[in-house]
C-alpha positions as semicolon CSV with decimal commas, in nm:
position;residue;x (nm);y (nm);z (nm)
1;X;14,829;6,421;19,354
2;X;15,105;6,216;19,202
3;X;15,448;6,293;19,299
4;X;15,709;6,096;19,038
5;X;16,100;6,044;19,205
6;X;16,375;6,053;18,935
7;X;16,754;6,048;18,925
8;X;16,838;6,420;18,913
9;X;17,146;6,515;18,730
10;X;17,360;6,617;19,034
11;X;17,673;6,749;18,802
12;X;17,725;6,794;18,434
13;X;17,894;6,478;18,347
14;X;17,666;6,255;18,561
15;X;17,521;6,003;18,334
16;X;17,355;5,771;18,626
17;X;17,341;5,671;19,023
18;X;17,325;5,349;19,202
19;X;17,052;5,302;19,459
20;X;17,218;5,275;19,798
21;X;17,006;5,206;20,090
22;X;16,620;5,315;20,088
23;X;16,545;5,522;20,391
24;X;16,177;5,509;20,363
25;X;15,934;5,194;20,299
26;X;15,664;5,179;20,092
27;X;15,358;5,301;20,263
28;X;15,549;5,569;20,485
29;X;15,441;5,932;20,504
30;X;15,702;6,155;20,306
31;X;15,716;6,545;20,400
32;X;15,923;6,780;20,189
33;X;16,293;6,736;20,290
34;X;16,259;6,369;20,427
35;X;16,589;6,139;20,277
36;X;16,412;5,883;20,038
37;X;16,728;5,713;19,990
38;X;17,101;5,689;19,933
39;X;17,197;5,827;19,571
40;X;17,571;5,657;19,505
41;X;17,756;5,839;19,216
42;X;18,117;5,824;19,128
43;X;18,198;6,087;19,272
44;X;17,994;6,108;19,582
45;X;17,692;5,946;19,816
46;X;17,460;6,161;19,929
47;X;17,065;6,129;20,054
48;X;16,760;6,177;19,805
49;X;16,542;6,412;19,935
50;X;16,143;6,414;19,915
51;X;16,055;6,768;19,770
52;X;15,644;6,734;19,789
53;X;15,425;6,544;20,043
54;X;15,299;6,227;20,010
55;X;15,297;5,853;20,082
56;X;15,512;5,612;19,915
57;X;15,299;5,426;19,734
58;X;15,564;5,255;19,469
59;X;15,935;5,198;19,454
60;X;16,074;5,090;19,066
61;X;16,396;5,089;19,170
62;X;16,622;4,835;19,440
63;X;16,892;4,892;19,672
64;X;17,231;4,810;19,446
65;X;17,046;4,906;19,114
66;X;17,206;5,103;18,891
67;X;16,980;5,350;18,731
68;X;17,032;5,629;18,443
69;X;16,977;6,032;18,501
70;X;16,585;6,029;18,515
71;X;16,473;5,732;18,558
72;X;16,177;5,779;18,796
73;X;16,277;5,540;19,122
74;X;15,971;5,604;19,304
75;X;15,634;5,777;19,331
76;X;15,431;5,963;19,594
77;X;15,046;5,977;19,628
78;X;14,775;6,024;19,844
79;X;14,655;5,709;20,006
80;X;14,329;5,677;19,807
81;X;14,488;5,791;19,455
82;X;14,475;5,451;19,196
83;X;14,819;5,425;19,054
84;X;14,797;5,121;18,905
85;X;14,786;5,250;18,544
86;X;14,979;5,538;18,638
87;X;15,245;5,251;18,714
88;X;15,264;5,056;18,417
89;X;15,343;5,399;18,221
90;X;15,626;5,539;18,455
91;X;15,770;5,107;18,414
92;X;15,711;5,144;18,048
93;X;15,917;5,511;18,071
94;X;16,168;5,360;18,260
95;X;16,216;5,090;18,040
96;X;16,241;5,320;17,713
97;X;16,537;5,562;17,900
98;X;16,721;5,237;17,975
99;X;16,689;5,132;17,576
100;X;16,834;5,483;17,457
101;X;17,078;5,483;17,704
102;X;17,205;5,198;17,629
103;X;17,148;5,263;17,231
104;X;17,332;5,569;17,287
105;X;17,646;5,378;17,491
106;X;17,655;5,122;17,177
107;X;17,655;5,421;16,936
108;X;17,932;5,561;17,115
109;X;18,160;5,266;17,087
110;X;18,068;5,185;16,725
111;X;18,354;5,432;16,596
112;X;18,627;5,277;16,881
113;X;18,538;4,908;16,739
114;X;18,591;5,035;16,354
115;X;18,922;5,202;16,395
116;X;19,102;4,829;16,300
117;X;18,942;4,879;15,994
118;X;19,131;5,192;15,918
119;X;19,450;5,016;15,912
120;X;19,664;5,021;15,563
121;X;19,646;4,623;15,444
122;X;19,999;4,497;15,489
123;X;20,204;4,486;15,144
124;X;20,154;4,176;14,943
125;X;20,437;3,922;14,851
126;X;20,518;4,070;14,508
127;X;20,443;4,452;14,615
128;X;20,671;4,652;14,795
129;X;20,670;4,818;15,124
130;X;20,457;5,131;15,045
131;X;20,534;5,438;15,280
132;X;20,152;5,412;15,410
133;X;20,199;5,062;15,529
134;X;20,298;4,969;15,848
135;X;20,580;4,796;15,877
136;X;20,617;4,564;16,191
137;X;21,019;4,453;16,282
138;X;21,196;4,407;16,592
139;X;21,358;4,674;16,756
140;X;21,667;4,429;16,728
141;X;21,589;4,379;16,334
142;X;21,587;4,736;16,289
143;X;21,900;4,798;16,439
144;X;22,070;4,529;16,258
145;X;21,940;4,678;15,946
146;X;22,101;5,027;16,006
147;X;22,445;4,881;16,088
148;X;22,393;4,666;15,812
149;X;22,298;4,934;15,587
150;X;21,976;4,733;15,474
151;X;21,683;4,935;15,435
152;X;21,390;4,773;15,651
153;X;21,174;4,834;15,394
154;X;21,363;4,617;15,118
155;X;21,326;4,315;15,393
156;X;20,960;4,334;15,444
157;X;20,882;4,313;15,083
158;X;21,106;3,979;15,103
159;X;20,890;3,846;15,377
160;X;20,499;4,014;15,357
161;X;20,308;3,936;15,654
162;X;20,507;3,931;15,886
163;X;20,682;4,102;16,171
164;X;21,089;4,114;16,097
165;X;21,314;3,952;16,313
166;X;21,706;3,986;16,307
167;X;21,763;3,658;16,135
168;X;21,480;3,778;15,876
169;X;21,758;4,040;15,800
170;X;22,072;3,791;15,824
171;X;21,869;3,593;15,549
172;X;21,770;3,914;15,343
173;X;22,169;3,988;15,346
């Protein structure tokens, strides 16, 4: 019988493990409980245990790689079991939970790289400072304004574009 070896989801935000050391080789008799390898999270490292009997016929995954929730790292079989077909599905699995995890990673950035699109356009050279805009001024500028009694605003629509320095407000007075 087959025996497949994933990446079990040790805590709820556990998204994937990095293969420490392996404490079997391929071709070594595996009883229930024996430590198949080193499982490093970020939170912990701890051993892999075997939970059925077999031999390890096939290892998919390295020491040092890093490898989603699930991915099947190994297999167990009897010695005279073929699993050279059985092989070439479990890489083929593999290689499909790597694609959606990493489908679902650039999904999840997608909104974090579109946010500089939901800036207000600065004002343009004839328009005003509108109270949506941003304004951009040096702290100094700002201060020199209010002692000035320049509004900020006023200045910016003198000089669009661009982030208001003191002498910006010297010149606008």
């Amino acid at each position: 019988m087959i025996t497949r070896i994933s990446i079990p989801q040790l805590f709820e935000n556990m998204e994937e493990a990095t293969i420490g050391a392996w404490l079997k080789n391929q071709g070594d008799s595996i009883v229930p409980g024996d430590s198949l390898c080193e499982l490093v999270t970020e939170k912990t490292t701890l051993p892999l245990e075997a939970e059925a009997a077999g031999i390890l016929r096939s290892i998919f995954a390295p020491e040092k790689s890093i490898v989603p929730v699930g991915f099947v790292i190994a297999v167990l079989a009897d010695a005279n079991e073929d699993i050279a077909g059985f092989a070439a599905q479990i890489e083929a699995e593999n290689a499909a939970l790597r694609e959606r995890k990493s489908q679902n990673e650039t999904a999840s950035e997608a909104p974090m790289l579109s946010i500089p699109s939901l800036r207000t356009p600065s004002p343009s050279a004839n328009a005003p400072a509108s109270a949506g805009s941003r304004l951009r001024a040096t702290p100094a500028a700002r201060r020199l304004a209010r002692e000035m009694n320049i509004e900020i605003e006023q200045v910016a629509a003198k000089f669009p574009n661009k982030v208001l320095s003191e002498d910006d407000v010297k010149n606008f007075a």
